[in-house]
N, C-alpha and C positions, 0 to 999 in steps of 0.2 A: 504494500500500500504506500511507503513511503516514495516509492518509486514514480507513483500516479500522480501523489500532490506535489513531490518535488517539481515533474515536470509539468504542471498544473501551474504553481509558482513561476516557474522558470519563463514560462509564454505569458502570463500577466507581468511579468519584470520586462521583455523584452519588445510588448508591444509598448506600454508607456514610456520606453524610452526613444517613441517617436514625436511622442506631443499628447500634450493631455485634451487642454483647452483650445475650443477652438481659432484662437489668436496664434498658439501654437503651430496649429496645424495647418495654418492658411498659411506661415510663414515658411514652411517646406518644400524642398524641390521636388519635381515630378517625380525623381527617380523613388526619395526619402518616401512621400506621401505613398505610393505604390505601397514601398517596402511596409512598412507601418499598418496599410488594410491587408497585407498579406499573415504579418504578424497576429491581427486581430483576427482574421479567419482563422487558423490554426490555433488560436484561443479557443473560440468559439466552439472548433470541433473539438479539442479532449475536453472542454467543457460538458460539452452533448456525450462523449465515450466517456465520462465518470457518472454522469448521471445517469445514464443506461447502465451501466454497469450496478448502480446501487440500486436502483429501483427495480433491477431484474432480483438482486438478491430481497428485499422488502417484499416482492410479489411471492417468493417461495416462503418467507419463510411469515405471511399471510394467507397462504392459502386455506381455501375454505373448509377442508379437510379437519383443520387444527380448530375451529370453532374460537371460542371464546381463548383458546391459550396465543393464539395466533398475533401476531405483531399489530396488526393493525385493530383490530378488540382490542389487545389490552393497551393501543395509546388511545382507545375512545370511537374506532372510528369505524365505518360497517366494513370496510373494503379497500386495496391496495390503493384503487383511482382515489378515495374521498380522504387518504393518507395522503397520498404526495400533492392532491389538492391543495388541504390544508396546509401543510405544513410549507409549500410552495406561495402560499398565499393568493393562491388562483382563486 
């Protein structure tokens, strides 16, 4: 795991070291600003590959089988969707 948010870490460090603010960003050359949404796409995606990754494990170990002992029961909630809902604040 340490491996996941290291590099989790590592692509949010390396995309804000193109510009945070937009005053930043507008002052960057084409090649930089490129570079920098590139940065930010590959955020974006181990962002979306750790979050599938958890929410694949919360879905098994909710499953409907386990009833009341099940993750999502016992944090309150009927089911894996109205877990990551919640706690997504969707």
């Amino acid at each position: 795991m340490t491996n996941l948010v290291s590099a989790l870490c590592e692509s949010a460090a390396t995309a804000t070291d193109f510009g945070v603010t937009a005053s930043e960003i507008a002052a960057l050359e084409n090649s930089v600003l490129l570079a920098g949404m590139a940065a930010g796409m590959e955020l974006a995606q181990r962002v979306e590959t750790h979050n599938a990754r958890y929410a694949a494990e919360i879905a098994i170990r909710s499953h409907k089988d386990l009833g009341n002992a099940g993750l999502a029961r016992l944090e309150g909630f009927a089911n894996t969707e109205s877990l990551l809902q919640g706690r997504s604040g969707a």
